[in-house]
C-alpha positions as CSV (number, residue, x, y, z in Angstrom):
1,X,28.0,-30.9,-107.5
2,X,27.9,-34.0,-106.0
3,X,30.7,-33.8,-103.0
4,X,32.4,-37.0,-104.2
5,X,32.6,-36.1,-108.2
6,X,35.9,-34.3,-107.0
7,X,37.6,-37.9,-106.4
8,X,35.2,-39.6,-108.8
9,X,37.2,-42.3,-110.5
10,X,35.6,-44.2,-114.2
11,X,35.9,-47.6,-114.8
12,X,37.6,-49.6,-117.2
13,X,34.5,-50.9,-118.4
14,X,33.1,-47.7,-118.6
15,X,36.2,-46.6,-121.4
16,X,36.5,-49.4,-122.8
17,X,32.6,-49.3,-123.9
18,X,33.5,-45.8,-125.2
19,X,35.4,-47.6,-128.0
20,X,31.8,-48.3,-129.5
21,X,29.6,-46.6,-131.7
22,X,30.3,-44.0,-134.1
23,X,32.8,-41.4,-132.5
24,X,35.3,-44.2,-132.4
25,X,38.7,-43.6,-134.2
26,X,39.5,-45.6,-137.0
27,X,41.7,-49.2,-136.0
28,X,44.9,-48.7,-138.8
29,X,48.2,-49.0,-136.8
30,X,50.2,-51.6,-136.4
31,X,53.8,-52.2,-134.2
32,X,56.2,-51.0,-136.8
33,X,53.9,-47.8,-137.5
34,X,53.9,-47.2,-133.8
35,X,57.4,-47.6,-133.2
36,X,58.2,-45.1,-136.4
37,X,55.3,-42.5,-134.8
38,X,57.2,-42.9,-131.2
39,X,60.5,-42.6,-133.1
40,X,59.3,-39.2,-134.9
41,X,58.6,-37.8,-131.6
42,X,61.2,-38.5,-130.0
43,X,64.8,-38.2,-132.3
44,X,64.5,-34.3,-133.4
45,X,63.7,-32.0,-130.9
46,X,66.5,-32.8,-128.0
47,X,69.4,-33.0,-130.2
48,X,69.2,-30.8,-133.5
49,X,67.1,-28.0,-131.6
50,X,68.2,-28.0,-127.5
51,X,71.6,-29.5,-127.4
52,X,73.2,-26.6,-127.9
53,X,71.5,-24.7,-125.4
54,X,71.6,-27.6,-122.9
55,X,75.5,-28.2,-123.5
56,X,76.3,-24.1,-123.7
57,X,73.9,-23.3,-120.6
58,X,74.1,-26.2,-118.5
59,X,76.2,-29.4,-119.1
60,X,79.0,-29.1,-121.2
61,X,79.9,-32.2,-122.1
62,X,78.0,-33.8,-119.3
63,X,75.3,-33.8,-121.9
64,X,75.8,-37.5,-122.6
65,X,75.1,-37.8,-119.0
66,X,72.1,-35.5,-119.2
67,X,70.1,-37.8,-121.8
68,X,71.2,-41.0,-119.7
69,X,69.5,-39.4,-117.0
70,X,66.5,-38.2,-118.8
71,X,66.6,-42.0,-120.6
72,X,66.6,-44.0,-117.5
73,X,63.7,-41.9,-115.8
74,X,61.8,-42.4,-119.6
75,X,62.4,-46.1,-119.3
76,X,60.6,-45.9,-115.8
77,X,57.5,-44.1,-117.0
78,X,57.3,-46.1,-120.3
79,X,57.1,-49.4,-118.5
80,X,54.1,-47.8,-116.5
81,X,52.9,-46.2,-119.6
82,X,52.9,-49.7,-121.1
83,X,50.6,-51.4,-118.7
84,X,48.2,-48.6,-118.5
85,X,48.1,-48.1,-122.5
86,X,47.4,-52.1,-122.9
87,X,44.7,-51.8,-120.1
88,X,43.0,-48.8,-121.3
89,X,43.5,-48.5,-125.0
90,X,41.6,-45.4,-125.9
91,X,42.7,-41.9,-126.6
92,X,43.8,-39.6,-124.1
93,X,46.9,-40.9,-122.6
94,X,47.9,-40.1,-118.8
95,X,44.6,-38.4,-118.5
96,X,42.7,-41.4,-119.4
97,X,44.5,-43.3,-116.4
98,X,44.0,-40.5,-113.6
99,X,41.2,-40.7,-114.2
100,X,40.7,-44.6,-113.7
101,X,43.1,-44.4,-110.9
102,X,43.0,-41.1,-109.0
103,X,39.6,-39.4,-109.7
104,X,38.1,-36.4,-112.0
105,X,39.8,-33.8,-110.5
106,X,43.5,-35.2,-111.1
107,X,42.7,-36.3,-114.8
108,X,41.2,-32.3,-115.1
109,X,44.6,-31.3,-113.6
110,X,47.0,-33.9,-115.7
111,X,44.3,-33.3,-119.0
112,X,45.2,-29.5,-118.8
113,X,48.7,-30.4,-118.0
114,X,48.9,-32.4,-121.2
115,X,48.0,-29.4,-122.7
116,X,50.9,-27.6,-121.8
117,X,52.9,-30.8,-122.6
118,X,51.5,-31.3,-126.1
119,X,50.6,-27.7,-127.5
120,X,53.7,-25.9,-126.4
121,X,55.7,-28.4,-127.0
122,X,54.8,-28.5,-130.4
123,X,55.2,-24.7,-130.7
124,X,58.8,-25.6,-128.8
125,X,59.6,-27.9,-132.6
126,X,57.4,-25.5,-134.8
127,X,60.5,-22.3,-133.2
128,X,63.3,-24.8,-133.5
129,X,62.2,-25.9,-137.6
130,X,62.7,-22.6,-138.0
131,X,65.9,-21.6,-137.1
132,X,67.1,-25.1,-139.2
133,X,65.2,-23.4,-142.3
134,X,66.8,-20.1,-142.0
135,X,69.9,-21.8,-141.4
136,X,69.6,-24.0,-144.1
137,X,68.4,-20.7,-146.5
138,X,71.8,-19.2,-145.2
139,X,74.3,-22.0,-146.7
140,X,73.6,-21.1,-150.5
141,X,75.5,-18.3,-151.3
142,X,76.9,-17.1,-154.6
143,X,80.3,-16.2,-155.6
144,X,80.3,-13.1,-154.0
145,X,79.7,-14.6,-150.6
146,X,76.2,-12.5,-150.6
147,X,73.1,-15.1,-149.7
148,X,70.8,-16.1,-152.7
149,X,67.9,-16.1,-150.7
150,X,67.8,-13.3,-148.1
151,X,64.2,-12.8,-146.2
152,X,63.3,-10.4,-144.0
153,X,65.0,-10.5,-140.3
154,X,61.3,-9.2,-138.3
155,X,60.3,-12.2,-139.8
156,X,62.8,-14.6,-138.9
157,X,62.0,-14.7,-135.2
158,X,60.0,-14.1,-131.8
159,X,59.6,-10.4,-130.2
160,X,61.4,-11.5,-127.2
161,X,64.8,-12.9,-128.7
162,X,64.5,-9.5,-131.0
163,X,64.0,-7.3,-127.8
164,X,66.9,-9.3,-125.6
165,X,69.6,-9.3,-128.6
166,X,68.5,-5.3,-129.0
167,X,69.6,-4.7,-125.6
168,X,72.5,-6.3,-125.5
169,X,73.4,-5.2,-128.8
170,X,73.8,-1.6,-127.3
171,X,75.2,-2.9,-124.5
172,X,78.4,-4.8,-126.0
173,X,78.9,-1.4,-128.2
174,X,79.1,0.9,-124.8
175,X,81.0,-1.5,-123.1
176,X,85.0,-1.3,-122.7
177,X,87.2,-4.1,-121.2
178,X,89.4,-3.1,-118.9
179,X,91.1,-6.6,-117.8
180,X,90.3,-9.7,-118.6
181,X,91.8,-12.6,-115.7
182,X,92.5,-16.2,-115.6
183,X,93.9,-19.3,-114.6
184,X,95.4,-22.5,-115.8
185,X,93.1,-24.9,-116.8
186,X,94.7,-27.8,-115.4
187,X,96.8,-27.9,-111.5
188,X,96.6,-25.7,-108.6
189,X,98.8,-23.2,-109.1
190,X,97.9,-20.3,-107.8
191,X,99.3,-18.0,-110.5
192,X,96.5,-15.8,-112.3
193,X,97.2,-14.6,-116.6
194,X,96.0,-11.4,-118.0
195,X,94.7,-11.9,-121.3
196,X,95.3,-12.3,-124.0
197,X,98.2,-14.6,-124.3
198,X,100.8,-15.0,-126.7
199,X,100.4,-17.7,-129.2
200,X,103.6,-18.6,-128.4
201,X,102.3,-19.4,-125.2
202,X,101.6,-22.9,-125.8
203,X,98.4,-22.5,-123.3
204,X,95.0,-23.1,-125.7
205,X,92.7,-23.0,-122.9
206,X,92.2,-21.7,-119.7
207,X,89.6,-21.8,-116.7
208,X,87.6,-19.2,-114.3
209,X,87.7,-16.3,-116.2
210,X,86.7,-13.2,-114.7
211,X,86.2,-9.5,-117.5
212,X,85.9,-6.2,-116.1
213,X,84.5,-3.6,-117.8
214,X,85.8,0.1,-117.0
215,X,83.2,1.7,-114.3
216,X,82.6,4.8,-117.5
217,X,81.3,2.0,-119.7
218,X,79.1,0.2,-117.0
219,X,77.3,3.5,-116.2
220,X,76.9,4.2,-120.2
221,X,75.1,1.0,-120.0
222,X,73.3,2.1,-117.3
223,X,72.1,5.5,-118.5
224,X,71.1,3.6,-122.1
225,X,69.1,0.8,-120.3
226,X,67.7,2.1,-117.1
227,X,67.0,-1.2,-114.7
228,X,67.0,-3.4,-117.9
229,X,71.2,-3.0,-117.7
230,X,71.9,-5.0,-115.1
231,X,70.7,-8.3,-116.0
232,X,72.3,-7.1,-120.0
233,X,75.3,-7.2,-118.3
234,X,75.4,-10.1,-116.8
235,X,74.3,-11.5,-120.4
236,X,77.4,-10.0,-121.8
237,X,79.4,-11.2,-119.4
238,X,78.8,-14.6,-118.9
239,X,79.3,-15.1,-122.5
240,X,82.2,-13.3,-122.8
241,X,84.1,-15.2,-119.7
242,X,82.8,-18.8,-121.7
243,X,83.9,-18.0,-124.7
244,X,87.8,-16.8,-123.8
245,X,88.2,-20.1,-121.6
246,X,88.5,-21.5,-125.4
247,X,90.1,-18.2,-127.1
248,X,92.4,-16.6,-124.4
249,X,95.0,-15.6,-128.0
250,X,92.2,-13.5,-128.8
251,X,92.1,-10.1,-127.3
252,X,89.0,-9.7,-125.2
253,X,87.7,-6.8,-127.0
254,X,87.6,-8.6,-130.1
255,X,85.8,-11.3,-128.2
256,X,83.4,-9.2,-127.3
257,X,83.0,-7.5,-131.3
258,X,82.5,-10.9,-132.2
259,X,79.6,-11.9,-129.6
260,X,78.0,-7.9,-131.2
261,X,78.0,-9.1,-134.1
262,X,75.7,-12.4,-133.0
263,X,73.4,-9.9,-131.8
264,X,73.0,-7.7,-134.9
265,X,70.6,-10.1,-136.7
266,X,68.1,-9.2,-133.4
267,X,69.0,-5.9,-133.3
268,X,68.3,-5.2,-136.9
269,X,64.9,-7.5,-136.9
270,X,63.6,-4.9,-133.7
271,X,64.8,-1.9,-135.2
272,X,63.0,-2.4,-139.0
273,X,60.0,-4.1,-137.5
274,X,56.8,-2.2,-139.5
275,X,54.5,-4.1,-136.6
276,X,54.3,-1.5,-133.7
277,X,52.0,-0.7,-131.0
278,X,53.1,2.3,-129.6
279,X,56.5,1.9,-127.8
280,X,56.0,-1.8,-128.6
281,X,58.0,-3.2,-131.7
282,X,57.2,-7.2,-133.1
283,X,58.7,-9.0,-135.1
284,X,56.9,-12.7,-135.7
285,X,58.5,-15.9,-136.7
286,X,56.7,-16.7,-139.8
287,X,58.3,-20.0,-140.8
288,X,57.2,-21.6,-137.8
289,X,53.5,-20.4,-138.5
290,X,54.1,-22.2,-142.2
291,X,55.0,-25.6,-141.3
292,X,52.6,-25.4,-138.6
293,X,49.7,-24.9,-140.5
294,X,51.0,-27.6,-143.1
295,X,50.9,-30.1,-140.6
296,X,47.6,-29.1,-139.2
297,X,46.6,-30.1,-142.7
298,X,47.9,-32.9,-143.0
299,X,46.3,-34.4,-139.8
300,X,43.2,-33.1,-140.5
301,X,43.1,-35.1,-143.6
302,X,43.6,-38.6,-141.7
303,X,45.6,-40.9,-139.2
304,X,46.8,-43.1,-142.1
305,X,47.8,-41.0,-144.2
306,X,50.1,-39.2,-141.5
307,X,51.9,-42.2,-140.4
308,X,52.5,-42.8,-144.2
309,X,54.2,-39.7,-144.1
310,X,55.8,-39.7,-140.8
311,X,57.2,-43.2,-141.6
312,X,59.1,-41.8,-144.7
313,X,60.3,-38.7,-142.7
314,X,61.1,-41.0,-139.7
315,X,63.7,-42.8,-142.7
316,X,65.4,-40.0,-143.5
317,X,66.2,-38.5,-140.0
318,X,67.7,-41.8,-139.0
319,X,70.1,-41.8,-142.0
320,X,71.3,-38.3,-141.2
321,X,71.4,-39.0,-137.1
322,X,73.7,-42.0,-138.4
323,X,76.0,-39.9,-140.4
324,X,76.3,-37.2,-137.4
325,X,77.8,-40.3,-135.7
326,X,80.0,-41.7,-138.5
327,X,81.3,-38.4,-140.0
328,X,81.6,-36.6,-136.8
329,X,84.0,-39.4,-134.9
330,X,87.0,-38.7,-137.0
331,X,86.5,-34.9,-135.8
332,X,86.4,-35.1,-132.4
333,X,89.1,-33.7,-129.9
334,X,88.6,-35.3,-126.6
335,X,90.4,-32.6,-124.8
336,X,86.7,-30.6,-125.7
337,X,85.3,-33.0,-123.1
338,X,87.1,-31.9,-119.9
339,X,85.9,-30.7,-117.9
340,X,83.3,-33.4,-118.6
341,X,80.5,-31.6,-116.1
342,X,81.8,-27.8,-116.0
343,X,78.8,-26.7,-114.0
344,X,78.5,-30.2,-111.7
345,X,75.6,-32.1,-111.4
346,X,73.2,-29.4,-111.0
347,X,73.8,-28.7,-114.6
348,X,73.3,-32.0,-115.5
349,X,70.6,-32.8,-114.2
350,X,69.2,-28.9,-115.5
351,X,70.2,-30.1,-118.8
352,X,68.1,-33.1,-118.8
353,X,64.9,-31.3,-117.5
354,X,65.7,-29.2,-120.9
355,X,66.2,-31.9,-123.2
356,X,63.7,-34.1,-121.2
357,X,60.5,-33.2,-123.5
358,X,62.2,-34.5,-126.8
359,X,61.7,-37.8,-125.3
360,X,57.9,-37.8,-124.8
361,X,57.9,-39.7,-128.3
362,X,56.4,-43.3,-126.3
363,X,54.4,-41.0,-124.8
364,X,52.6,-40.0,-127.8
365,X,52.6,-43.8,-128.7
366,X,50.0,-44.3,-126.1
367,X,47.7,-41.3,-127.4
368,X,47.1,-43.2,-130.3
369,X,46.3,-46.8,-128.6
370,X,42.6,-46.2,-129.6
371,X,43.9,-45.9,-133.4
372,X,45.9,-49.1,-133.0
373,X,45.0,-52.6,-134.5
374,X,46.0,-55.0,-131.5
375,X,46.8,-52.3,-129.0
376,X,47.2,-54.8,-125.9
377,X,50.7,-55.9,-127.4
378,X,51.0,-53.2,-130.1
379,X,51.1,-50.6,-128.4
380,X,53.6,-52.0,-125.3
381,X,55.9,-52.9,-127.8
382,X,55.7,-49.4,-129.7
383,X,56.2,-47.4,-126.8
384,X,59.8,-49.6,-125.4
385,X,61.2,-50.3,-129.0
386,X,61.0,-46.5,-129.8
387,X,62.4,-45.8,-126.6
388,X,65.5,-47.9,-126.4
389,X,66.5,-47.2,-130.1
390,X,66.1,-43.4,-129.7
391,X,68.1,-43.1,-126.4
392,X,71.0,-44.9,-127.6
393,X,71.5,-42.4,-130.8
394,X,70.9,-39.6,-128.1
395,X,73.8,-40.4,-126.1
396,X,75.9,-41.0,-129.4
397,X,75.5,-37.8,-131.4
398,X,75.8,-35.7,-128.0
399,X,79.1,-37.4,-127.4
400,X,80.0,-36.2,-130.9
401,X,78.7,-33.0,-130.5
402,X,80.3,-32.0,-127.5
403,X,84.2,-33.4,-128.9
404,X,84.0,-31.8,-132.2
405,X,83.5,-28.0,-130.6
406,X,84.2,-26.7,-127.3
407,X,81.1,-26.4,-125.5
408,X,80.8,-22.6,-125.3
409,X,81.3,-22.6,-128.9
410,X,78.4,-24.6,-130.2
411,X,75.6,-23.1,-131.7
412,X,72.1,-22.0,-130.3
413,X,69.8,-22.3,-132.7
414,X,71.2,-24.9,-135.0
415,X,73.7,-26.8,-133.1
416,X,74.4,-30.1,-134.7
417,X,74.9,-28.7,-138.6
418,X,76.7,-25.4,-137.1
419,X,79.3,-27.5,-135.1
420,X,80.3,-29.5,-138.7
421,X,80.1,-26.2,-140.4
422,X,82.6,-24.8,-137.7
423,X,84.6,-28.1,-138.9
424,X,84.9,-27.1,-142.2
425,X,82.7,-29.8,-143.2
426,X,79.9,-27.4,-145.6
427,X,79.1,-30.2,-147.3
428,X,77.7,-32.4,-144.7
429,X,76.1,-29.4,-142.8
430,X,73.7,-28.8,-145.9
431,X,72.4,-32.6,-145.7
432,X,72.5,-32.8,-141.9
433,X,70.2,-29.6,-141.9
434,X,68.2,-31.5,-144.5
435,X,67.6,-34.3,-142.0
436,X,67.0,-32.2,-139.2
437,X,64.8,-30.2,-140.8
438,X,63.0,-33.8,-141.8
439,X,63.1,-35.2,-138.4
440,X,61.9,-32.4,-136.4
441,X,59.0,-32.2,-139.2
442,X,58.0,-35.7,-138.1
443,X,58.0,-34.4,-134.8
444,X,55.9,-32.0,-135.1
445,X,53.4,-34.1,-137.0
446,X,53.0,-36.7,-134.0
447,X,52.8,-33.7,-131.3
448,X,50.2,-31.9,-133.3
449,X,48.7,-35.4,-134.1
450,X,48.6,-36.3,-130.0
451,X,46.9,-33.4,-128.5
452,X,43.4,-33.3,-130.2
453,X,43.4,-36.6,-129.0
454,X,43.6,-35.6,-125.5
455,X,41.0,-32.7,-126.0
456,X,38.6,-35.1,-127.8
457,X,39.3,-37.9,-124.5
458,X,38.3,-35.1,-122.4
459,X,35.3,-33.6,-124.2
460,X,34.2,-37.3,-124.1
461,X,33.8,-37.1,-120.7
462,X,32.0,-34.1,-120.8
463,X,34.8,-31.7,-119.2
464,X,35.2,-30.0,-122.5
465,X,32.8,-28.6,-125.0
466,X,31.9,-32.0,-126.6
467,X,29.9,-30.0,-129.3
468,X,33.2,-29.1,-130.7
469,X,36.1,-31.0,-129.3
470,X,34.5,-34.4,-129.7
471,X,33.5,-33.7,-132.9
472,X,35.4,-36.6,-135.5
473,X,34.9,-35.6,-138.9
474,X,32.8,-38.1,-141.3
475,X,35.0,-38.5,-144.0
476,X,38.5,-38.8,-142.6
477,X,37.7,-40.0,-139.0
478,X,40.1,-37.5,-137.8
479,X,39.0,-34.9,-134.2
480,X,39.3,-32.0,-136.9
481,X,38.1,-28.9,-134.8
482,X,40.3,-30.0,-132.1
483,X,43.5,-30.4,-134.4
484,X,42.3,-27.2,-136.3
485,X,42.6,-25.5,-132.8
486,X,45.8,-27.0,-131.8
487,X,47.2,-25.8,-134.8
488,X,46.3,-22.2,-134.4
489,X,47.3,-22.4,-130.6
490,X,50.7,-23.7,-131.6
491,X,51.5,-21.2,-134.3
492,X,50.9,-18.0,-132.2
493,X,53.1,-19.5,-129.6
494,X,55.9,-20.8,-131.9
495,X,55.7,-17.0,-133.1
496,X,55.7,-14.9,-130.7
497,X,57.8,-16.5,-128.0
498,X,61.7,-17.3,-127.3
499,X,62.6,-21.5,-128.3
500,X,64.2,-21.4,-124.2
501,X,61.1,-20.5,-122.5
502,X,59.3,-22.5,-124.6
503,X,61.5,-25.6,-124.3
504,X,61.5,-25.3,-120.1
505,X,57.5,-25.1,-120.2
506,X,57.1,-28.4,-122.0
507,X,59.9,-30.6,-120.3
508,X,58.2,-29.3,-116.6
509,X,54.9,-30.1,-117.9
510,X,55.8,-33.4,-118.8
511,X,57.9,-34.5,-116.0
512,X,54.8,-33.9,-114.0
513,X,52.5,-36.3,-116.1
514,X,55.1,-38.8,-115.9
515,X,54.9,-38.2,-112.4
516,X,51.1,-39.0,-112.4
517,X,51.5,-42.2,-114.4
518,X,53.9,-43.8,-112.7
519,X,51.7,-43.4,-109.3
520,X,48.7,-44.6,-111.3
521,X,49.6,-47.5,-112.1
522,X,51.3,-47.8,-108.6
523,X,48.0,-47.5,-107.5
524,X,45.9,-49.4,-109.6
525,X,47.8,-52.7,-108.8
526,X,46.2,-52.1,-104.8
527,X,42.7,-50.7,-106.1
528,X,42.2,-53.1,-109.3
529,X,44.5,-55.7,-108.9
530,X,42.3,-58.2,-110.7
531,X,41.6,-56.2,-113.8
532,X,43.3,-57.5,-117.2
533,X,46.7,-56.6,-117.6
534,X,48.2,-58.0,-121.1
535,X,51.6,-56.1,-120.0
536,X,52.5,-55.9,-116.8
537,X,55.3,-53.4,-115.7
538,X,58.2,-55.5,-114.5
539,X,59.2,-54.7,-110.3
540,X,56.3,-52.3,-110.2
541,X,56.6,-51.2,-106.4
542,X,60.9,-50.2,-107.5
543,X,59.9,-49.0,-111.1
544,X,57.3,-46.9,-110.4
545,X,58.7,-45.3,-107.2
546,X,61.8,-44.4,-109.3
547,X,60.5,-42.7,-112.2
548,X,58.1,-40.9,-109.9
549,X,61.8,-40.0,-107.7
550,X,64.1,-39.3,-111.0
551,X,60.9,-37.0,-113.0
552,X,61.0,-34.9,-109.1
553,X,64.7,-34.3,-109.3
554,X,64.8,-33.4,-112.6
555,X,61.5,-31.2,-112.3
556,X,63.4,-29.5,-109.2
557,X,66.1,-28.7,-111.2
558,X,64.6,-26.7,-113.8
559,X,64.1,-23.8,-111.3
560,X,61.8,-21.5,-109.1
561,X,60.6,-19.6,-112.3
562,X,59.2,-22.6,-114.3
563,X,57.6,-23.7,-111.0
564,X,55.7,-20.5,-111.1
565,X,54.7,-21.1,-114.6
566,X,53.3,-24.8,-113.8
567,X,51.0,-23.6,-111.6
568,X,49.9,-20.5,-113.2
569,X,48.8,-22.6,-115.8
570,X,47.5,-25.4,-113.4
571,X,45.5,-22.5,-111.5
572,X,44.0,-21.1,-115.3
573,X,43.1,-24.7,-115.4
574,X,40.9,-25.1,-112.1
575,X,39.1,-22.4,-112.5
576,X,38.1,-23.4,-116.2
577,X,36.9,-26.7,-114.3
578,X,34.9,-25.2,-111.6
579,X,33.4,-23.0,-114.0
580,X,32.4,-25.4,-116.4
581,X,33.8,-28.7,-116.4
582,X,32.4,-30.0,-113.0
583,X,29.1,-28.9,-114.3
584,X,29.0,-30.5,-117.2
585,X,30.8,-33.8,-116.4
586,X,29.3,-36.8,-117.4
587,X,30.5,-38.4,-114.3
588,X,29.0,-36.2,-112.2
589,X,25.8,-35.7,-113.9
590,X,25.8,-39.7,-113.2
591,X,26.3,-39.5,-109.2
592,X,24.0,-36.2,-109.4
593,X,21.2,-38.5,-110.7
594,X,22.4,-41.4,-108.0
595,X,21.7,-38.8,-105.1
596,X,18.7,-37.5,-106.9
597,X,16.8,-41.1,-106.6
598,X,18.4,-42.5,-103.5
599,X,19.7,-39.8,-101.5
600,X,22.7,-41.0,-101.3
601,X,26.1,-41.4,-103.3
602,X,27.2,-44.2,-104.7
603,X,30.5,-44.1,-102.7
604,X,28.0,-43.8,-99.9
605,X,28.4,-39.9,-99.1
606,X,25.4,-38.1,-98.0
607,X,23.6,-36.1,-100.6
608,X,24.2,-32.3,-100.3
């Protein structure tokens, strides 16, 4: 290897030649079908599939703070997305501009990231399309009550949400209250309440409440559970202390049948599983492989014929984000928004480094600057008009959200439909699940659509097989191996892992391309400054330092564990590299052939 390949860096001229000959994509998009693509990434995802998790876990009803945060560090990165997209328009995103700006090794690293960005972020949408179909399966029912269409519960979700609600299943049945503590919601008086209260009380919500469970029932847990029991009960607990702060009329051990009974569904899917291996039990969710491999298929079959489809979709999920906000505003209590941040800024800014991947919509708009028709203004204007009109509907349905149900109370796995059904409102939770269910498709069509395009940018350069990932097919002009592979990629993970986990791997993943981009172009303004810029980012040396500050933060807060898990996936990476990819590297092979004829590198370093 030639010992400067490491910090190698291509020139624009170099990729911007690579937009010749016959691998090129086909030129079909326009603004408007770049906006709508950038729109269908990003409206979905945050709000029908993580708000509840982000409000329950994290925020409360600091979630319209969350997506201003995660919006204002977006805006930075778009703007530097922008210049770099209408400089450089050819597939591969933030990759592409490491490696103009920083050198082959960091557009290996941000490539591989983009990876985790993409391909488990569309398994993240793949899990969540699920639980909106099951959900939506669940509202017909005949007279009876009994569901018309009932499908089995191993295949209604992942082996680790099975496993988790198992346990704590068993746990909530051995477990006893023996008090249940709290205090008023509102003053400083020091005066604690046993609960439950009397209606008659006039109090409908309390604050810091503590359960204790009689020691008997604790060590029952402990000799059903072994060292699993601890961390069960803390499961069982939390939720049981959140969900009295809104319910202290309600007996605590009824609280605590009812949080069972949310757990059954998991229990039941682990305990009838027929796929075992040994002490192992699986259960799969299957919907998510279905629309996955529906939307592999459609890619495959061509760009145009995608955004046709993702423009209609992108339609729909705009009418039904509008009606959350008109039919939801007459529902809302504001007394369900104080305490407005419940866990403080640390759970805001957690919440938005959960919900921050459902914005990487503009980023996808870049991916496909290669397949846009004027991409110097096209592109710059898909990526900031899909931003600012997503971000503003963000902030507007989570303000709903959080004032039509108490935070603790809104649900999981379908949170926007499940807070009007808790309204009453049946009606307009069957056609807002019909519009989530259409928006996080769309979704899913431009995540699945962006990563081949990253593989095939990378294969170009010789850092991936190009034999197979730079393949474009001749009829449709589409990187069909590569999307074939993504698809099967995504499916396995969308089955066989939790929607959390998911979710926290994806929003790390892309905080830290962001990261790269914004001190890319940073850069390129000191180590290019004359190139062509057709958009340049406005304050570059205040934008640029921010985004890279605010993506940091929010990265920080997402915890030690998902740390871990970025660079256990960033070390798998480097060692694919320096097995194969610096071997192979067209680059390389380049200042290999430099030494080779004049002893000597073109960045003047001596030959090895």
């Amino acid at each position: 290897m030639a010992p400067n390949q490491l910090f190698a860096k291509k020139s624009l001229q170099a990729l911007l030649g690579e937009m010749a000959g016959e691998h090129r994509l086909r030129r079909v998009l326009g603004p408007v079908s770049l906006a709508l693509l950038g729109v269908g990434a990003i409206i979905g995802t945050g709000i029908f599939v993580l708000a509840g998790l982000a409000a329950r876990n994290y925020a409360g009803p600091g979630l319209v703070v969350s997506f201003i945060v995660a919006g204002a560090a977006c805006a930075f990165a778009a703007l530097c997305y922008a210049e770099f997209a209408a400089m450089a328009p050819v597939a591969g995103s933030a990759y592409t501009y490491a490696y103009v700006s920083l050198g082959e090794l960091v557009a290996w690293i941000i490539g591989w990231d983009l990876v985790l960005e993409y391909a488990m972020g569309s398994a993240t949408v793949a899990n969540g399309w699920s639980n909106y179909f099951l959900n939506f399966l669940a509202l017909f029912k005949d007279k009876g009550g009994k569901a018309l269409v009932t499908i089995p519960l191993w295949l209604s979700m992942d082996p680790f949400s099975a496993a988790t609600a198992h346990t704590d299943y068993l746990t909530s049945g051995a477990l006893v209250v023996a008090q249940a503590r709290a205090v008023p919601f509102v003053g400083d008086k020091p005066e604690q309440f046993t609960l439950p209260l009397a209606k008659e009380s006039g109090i409908h919500r309390v604050g810091k409440v503590t359960v204790d469970f009689t020691p008997a029932s604790e060590a029952e847990v402990g000799r059903i559970h072994g060292s699993a029991a601890t961390a069960s009960l803390d499961r069982v607990r939390r939720s049981l202390e959140s969900n009295l702060e809104y319910d202290p009329h309600t007996p605590p051990s009824a609280k605590l049948a009812e949080l069972r009974a949310e757990d059954h569904s998991g229990y039941l899917a682990y305990e009838h599983t027929p796929l075992r291996l040994g002490p192992l039990r699986l259960s799969i969710n299957f919907f998510a492989v279905a629309i996955t491999t529906v939307i592999t298929t459609i890619l495959v079959i061509g760009i145009r014929e995608s955004a046709g489809f993702n423009a209609i979709m992108v339609l729909i999920k705009l009418a039904a984000v509008l009606f959350v906000i008109v039919a939801g505003i007459g529902h809302i209590d504001t007394t369900n928004w104080t305490p407005f941040m419940p866990y403080g800024w640390k759970g805001v800014l957690g919440a938005a480094g959960v919900i921050f991947f459902a914005y990487i919509g503009f980023d996808a708009v870049s991916t496909q600057a290669e397949e846009a028709r004027n991409p110097r203004t096209d592109v710059p204007i898909g990526i900031m008009s899909s931003l600012a009109i997503c971000t503003l509907l963000y902030i507007a349905v989570a303000a709903v959200l959080t004032g039509m149900v108490p935070y603790p109370q809104i649900p999981l796995n379908a949170p926007v439909s499940g807070a009007f059904e808790l309204c009453g409102l049946k009606t307009a939770a069957v056609a807002i699940t019909i519009g989530a269910l259409t928006g996080i498709t769309s979704v899913l069509l431009v995540m699945l659509l962006s990563q081949p395009r990253v593989l095939l940018a990378m294969a170009r350069d010789g850092l991936l097989p190009p034999s197979f990932f730079a393949v474009v097919h001749p009829r449709f002009r589409t990187p069909h191996r590569a999307t074939i592979i993504t698809g099967v990629f995504c499916a396995l993970a969308s089955a066989l892992f939790p929607l959390e986990a998911l979710g926290h791997m994806v929003s790390i993943g892309t905080l830290f391309a962001f990261v790269v981009v914004c001190t890319s172009v940073w850069l390129m303004r000191y180590i290019n400054p004359e190139a062509d810029r057709p958009f340049r980012t406005p304050l570059v040396h205040v934008v640029a330092p921010l985004g890279v500050l605010l993506c940091l933060i929010m990265m920080y807060s997402l915890g030690r564990a998902n740390w871990i898990r970025l660079f256990v996936w960033l070390a798998i990476g480097l060692v694919i590299y320096f097995s194969y990819s610096r071997h192979h590297s067209k680059l390389g092979k380049e200042l290999r052939g430099e030494i080779s004829t004049h002893g000597i590198s073109p960045a003047g370093m001596p030959a090895e």
